[in-house]
Structures are given as C-alpha cells and as structure tokens.
C-alpha positions as CSV (number, residue, x, y, z in Angstrom):
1,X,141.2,86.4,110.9
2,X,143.3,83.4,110.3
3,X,146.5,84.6,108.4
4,X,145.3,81.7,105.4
5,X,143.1,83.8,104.0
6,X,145.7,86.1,102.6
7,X,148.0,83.0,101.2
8,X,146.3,83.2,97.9
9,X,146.8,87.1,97.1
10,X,150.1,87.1,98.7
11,X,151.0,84.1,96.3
12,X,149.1,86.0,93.1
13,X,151.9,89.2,94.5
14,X,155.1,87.1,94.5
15,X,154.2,85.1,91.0
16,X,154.0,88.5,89.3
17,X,157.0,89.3,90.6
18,X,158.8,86.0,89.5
19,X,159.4,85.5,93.1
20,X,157.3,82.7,94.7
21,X,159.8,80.1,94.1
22,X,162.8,82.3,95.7
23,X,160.2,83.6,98.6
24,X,159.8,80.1,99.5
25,X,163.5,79.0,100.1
26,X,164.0,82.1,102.1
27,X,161.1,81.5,104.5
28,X,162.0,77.5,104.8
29,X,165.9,79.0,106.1
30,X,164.5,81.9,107.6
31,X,165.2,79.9,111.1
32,X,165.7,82.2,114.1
33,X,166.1,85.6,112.3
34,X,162.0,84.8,111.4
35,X,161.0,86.7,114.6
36,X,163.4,89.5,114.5
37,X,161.6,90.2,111.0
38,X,158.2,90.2,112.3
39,X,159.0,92.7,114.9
40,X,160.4,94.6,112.1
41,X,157.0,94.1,110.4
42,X,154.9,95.4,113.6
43,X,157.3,98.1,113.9
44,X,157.4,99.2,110.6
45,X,153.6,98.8,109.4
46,X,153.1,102.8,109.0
47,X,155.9,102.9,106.9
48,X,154.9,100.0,105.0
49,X,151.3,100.5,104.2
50,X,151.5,101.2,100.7
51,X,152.8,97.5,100.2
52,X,149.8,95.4,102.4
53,X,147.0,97.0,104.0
54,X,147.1,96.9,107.8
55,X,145.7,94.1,108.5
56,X,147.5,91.5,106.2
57,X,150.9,93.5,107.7
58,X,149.8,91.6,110.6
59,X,149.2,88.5,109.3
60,X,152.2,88.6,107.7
61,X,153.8,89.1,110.8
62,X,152.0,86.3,113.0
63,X,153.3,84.0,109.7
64,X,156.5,85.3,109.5
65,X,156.8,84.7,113.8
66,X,154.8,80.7,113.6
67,X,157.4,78.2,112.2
68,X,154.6,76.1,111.7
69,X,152.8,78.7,109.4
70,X,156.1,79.8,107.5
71,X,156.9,76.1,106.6
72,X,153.3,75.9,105.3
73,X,153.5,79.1,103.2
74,X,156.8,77.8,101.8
75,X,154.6,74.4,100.8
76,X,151.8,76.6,99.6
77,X,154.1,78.7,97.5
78,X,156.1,75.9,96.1
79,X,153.0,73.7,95.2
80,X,151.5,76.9,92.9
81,X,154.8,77.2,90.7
82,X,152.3,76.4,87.2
C-alpha cells in the first residue's frame, strides 16, 4: 500500500494535537538523521503499537526513510493549516 493513503489521518492526528505546522518543519530539516529514525521506527513497532497500527508504523517508516515522500508530507501538512 502506497504510504499516501495514510497522509490524511496522520494529518487529522497532528491538527488535533496543534502540531501539523511544527511536524512539518521538523520533517523538511530532518536531513540525514531521517533514516536513523526510521530504523528506530522498524525497530520499535512492538513497542509503539498503541500509537499506529502496524501497518501505517511502516509506512511511516518508508516516509520517514524517502526524502522525496518526507518533503511531500511536509507540503501536504503545511497546505491543510485551515
């Protein structure tokens, strides 16, 4: 399943939260230290699981690892600040 799909509830997670906008700066200057906290993720998913379900742990993980994917999560997130 293409990571995408879990943009919209993860967004819905953060705005509660009050923390979409801050999420967003911290993925765009995540830089190198983004794959160190994937592999933190995969490592950590039984600890985690009362936070995501399993398998949005991962895609959070292949987001967190994809530059490409962060930077559009960090557009995503800033676009839905209404």
């Amino acid at each position: 399943m293409h990571e995408e799909a879990y943009w919209s509830t993860w967004v819905l997670a953060l705005k509660r939260r009050g923390l979409n906008a801050p999420a967003a700066v911290f993925l765009e200057g995540l830089g190198p230290l983004s794959v160190f906290l994937a592999q933190v993720v995969y490592i950590g998913q039984p600890f985690l699981k009362g936070f995501l379900p399993g398998e949005q742990m991962g895609a959070l993980a292949r987001m967190l690892e994809d530059q490409q994917q962060r930077s559009s999560f960090a557009a995503f997130l800033e676009e839905d600040k209404d």
